[in-house]
N, C-alpha and C positions, 0 to 999 in steps of 0.2 A: 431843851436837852443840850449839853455840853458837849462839843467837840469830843471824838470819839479818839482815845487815846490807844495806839498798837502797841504791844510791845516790840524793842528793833529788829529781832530777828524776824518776827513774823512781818512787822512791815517789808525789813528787804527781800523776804523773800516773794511778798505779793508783788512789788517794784520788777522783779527779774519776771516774774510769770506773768504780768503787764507788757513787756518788754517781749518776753519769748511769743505770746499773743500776738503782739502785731506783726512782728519778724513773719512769723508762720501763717496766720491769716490776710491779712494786708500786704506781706511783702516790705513793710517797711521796716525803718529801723529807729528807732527812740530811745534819747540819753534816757538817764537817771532820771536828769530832772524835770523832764516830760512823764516818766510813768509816777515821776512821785505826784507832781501837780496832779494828774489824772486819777490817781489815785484819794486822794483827799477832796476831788471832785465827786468822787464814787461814795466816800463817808460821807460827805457833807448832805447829800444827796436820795443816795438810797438807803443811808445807814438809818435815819430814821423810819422809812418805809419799812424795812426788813425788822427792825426794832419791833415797832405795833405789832407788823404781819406775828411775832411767835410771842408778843407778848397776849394775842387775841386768840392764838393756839392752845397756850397755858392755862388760859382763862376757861377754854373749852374743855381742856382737857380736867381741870380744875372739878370744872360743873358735873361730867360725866363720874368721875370718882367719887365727888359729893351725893349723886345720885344716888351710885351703886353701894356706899356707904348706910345713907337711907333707907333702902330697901332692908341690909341686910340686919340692921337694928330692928326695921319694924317687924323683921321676921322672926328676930327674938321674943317680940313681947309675948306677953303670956296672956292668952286669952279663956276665961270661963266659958265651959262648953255646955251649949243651951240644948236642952232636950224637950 
């Protein structure tokens, strides 16, 4: 999988909310280019975890629809009535 590309506004704004994060939980304080590294830490990292995790979502949700699908075709066919 390729390097996960942001577009820049959304990246700066994950950077400042990286930033405002530690300020406010830790107490400390981090440039730029501390929340940027840290950030591309966080793609490199769990961006493919999170990838699977909703690509194995889709998949399910995929198969539930496929189901329900199924069902509602075979509840169309037309069945000769045996007496």
């Amino acid at each position: 999988m390729k390097a996960m590309k942001l577009p820049k506004e959304r990246r700066e704004a994950l950077v400042s909310e990286f930033q405002a994060y530690f300020e406010l939980e830790r107490g400390e304080a981090i440039g730029e280019l501390a929340a940027s590294n840290l950030l591309d830490f966080c793609l490199e990292h769990l961006g493919p975890v999170v990838y699977n995790q909703a690509l194995a979502d889709c998949r399910l949700l995929a198969a539930q629809r496929m189901q329900g699908l199924e069902e509602d075709i075979y509840a169309l066919e037309w069945r000769a009535r045996r007496k």
